[in-house]
N, C-alpha and C positions, 0 to 999 in steps of 0.2 A: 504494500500500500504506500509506502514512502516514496519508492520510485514512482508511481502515477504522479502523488502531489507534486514531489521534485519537477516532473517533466512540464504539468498542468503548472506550475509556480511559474517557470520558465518561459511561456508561451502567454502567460500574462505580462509577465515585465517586459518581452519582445515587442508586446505590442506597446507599449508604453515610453519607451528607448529613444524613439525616436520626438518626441514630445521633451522628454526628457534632454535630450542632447539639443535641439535648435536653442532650447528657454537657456542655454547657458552659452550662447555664441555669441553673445550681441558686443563681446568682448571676443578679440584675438586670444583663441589659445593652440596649445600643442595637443598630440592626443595624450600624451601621459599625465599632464596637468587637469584636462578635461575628466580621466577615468579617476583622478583623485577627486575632485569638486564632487561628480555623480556619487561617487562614495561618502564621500561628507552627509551628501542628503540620506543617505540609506538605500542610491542604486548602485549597488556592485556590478560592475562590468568588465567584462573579462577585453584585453586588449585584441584578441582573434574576434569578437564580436564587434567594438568599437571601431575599429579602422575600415573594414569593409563596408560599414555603414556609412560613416565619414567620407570615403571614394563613393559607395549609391548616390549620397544624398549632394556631392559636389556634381557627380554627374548628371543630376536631376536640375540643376541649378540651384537648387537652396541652399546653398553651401558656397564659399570662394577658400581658396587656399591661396598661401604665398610662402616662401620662403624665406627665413632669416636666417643671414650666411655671417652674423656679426658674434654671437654668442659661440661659445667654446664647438659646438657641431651645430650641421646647419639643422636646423628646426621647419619642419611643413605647420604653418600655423592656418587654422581653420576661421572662419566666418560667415555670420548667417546673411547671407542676400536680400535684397527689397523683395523680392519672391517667397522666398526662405521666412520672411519676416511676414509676409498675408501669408502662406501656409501655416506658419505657427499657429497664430491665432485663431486662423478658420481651427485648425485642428485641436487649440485648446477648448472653442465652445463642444465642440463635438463629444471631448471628452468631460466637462463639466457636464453635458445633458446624461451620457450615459453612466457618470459614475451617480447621476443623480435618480435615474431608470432604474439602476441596480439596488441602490442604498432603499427605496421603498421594494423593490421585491424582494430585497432580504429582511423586511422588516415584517414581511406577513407571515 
């Protein structure tokens, strides 16, 4: 039974990741500073997870990367786009209606 939850835990926080990852762009980060931040709130994220999402959601446009070649190695630093920034938010109400659909069907 613990492997189901595990799996079922995992495929909730998946859908969640990404909500999670734009709401902390609005600032330049790297990805190992970003999987620290995520963890501060209580989303652990594994770096095999984070990076390829990081490269989806650049290639989707919601995302910009650059390069800083000044600090001791050079760093891909990430940022959320004017795109990146109305899908956010579209996607924050989305997820306010549905945590709020859930929170009354769990309460009957």
């Amino acid at each position: 039974m613990d492997k189901i939850v595990a799996a079922l835990g995992q495929e909730l926080k998946r859908g969640s990741l990404v909500l999670g990852v734009l709401s902390r762009l609005e600032e330049e980060k790297y990805g190992y500073a970003l999987i620290k931040e995520l963890g501060d709130y209580g989303l652990e994220v594994d770096q095999s997870t984070l990076y390829p999402l990081l490269k989806r959601l650049e290639k989707q446009g919601l995302l910009e990367s650059l390069w800083n070649l000044v600090e001791s190695r050079p760093r891909k630093y990430y940022r959320i786009t004017d795109q990146g920034r109305e899908v956010y938010h579209r996607l924050q109400l989305e997820y306010l209606k549905m945590h709020e659909s859930m929170t009354r069907l769990m309460e009957v």
